[in-house]
C-alpha positions as CSV (number, residue, x, y, z in Angstrom):
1,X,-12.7,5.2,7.5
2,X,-9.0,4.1,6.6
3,X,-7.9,6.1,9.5
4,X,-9.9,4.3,12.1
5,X,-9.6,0.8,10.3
6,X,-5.6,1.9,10.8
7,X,-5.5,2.8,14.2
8,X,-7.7,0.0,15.5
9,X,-5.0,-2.6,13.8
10,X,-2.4,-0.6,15.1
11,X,-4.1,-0.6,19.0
12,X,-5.0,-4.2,18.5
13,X,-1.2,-5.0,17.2
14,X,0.4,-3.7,20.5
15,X,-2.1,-4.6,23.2
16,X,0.8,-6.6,24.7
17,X,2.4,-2.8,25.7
18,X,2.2,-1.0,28.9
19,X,-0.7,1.3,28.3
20,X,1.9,4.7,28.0
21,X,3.5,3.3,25.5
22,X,0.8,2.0,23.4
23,X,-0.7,5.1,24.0
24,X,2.5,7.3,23.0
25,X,2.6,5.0,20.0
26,X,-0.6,5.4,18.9
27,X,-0.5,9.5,19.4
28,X,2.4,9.6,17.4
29,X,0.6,7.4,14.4
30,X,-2.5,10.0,14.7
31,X,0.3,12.9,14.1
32,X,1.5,11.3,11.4
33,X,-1.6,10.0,9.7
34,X,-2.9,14.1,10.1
35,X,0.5,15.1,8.4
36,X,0.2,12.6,5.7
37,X,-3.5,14.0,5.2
38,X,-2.7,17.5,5.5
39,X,-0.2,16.9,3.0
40,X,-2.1,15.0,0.3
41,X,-4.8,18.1,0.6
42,X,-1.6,20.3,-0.2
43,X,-1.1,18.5,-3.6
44,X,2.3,17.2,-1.9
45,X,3.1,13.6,-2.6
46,X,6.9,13.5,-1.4
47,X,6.2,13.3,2.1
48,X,4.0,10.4,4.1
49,X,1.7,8.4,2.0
50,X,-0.6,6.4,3.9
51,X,-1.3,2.8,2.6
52,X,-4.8,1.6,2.1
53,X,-4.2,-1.8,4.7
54,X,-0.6,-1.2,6.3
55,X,-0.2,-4.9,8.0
56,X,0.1,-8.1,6.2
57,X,-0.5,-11.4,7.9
58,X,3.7,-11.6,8.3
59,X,3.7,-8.2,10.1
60,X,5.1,-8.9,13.4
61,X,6.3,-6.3,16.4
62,X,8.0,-7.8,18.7
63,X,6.7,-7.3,22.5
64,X,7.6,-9.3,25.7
65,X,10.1,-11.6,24.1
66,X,12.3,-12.9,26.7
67,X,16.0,-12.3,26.3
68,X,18.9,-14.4,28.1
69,X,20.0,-12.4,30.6
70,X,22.4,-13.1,33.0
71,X,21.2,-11.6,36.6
72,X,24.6,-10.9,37.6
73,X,28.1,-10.9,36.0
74,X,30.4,-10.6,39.1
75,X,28.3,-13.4,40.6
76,X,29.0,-15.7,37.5
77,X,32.2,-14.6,37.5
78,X,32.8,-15.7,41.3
79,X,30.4,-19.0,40.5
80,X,33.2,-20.1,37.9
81,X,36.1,-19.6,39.6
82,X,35.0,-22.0,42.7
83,X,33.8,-24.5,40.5
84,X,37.3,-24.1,38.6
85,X,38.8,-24.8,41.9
86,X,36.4,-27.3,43.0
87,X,36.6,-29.5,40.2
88,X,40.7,-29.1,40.2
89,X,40.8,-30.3,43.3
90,X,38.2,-32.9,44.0
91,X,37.2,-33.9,40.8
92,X,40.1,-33.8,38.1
93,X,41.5,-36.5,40.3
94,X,39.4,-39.5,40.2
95,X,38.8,-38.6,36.1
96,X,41.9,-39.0,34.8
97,X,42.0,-42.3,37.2
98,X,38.4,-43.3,35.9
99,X,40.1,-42.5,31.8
100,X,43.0,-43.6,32.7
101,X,41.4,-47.5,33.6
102,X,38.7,-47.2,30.9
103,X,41.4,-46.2,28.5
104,X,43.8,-49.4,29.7
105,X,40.8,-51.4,29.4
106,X,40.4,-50.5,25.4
107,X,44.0,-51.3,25.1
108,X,43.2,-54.8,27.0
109,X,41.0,-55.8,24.8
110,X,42.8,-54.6,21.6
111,X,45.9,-56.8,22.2
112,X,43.6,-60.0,23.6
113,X,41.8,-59.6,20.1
114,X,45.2,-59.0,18.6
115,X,46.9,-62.4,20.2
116,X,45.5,-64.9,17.7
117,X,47.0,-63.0,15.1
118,X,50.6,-62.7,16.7
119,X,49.6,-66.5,17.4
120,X,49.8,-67.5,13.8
121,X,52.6,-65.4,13.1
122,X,54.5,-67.5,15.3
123,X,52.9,-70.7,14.0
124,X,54.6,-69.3,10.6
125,X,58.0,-68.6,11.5
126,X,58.9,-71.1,14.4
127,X,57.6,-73.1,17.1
128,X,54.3,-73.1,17.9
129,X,52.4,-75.4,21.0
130,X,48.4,-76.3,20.4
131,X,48.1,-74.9,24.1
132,X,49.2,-71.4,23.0
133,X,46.3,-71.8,19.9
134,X,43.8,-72.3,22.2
135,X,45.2,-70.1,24.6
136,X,44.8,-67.2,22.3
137,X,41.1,-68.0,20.9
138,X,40.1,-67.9,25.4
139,X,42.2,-64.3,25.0
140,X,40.5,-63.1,22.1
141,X,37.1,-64.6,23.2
142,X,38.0,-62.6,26.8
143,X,39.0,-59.6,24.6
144,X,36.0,-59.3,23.0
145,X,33.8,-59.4,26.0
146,X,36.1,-56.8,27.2
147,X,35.9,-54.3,24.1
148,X,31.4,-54.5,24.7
149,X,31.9,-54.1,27.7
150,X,34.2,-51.0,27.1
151,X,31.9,-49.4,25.0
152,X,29.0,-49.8,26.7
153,X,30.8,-48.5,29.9
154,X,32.3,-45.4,27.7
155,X,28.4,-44.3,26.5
156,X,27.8,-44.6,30.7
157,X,31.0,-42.1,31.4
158,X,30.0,-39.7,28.2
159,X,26.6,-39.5,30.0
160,X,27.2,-38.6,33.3
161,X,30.1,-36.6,32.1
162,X,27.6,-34.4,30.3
163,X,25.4,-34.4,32.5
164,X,28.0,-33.7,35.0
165,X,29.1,-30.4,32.8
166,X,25.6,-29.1,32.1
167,X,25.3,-29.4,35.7
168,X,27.9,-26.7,36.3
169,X,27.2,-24.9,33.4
170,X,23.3,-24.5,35.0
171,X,25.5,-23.7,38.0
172,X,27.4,-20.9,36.5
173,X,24.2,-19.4,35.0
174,X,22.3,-19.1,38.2
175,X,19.2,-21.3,37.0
């Protein structure tokens, strides 16, 4: 009865095969199963021993998992050096531009911030006009509005840079 109890497990545990196989499978557990029991007969333990109840609830065979595979490697191959090209040409460009103001920006609003302290530096060691004091509280009032503005703007940029690059990455792949 073990036998049966065995291979109806073992049939139910790989139902997710192409029939040949499952049946190869399960042809080669009968041959084994008949050498265990020939062998236990014999008196001769050394050799397969068949367990009373083989699978625990963690056994697990693997069937129909989907792997990443890439259809094509000369494809992606091709796919990444016109988009290496492409984005050299086209696209390189107007980013470093698009840094290159968001960065000037940042440093706009760092020194605006910074004037009322430069302000009262010159307060201390010379002469100093009311007009420059209030002057410097517009600048670091300006400066500030500047710096949010900068931040919120450089979230916008990481985003559509990202999305940008998992756009070409998706490209690269073929999905």
């Amino acid at each position: 009865m073990e036998k049966e109890k065995l291979l109806q497990e073992l049939e139910e545990r790989l139902k997710g095969l192409p029939p040949e196989d499952r049946d190869k499978l399960i042809e080669l557990y009968k041959d084994l199963i008949d050498v265990a029991e020939e062998n236990r007969k014999n008196g001769n333990k050394s050799t397969l021993d068949i367990p009373s109840y083989p699978f625990d609830e963690n056994f697990h065979i693997p069937i129909n998992e989907e792997k990443k595979t890439y259809r094509n490697n000369g494809r992606m191959i091709l796919a990444t050096i016109s988009l290496l090209l492409f984005n050299t040409i086209f696209v390189l460009g107007p980013a470093v531009a698009i840094a290159g103001i968001y960065f000037s920006m940042c440093l706009v609003s760092f020194s605006f911030v910074l004037s009322p302290f430069l302000a009262a530096l010159k307060f201390i060691f010379g002469s100093f006009d009311s007009i420059e004091f209030f002057l410097t509280v517009i600048l670091a009032g300006i400066g500030l509005m500047i710096g949010v503005g900068s931040v919120k703007v450089g979230k916008w940029l990481y985003r559509i840079s990202m999305i940008y690059w998992n756009w070409n990455i998706k490209l690269i792949k073929g999905e």
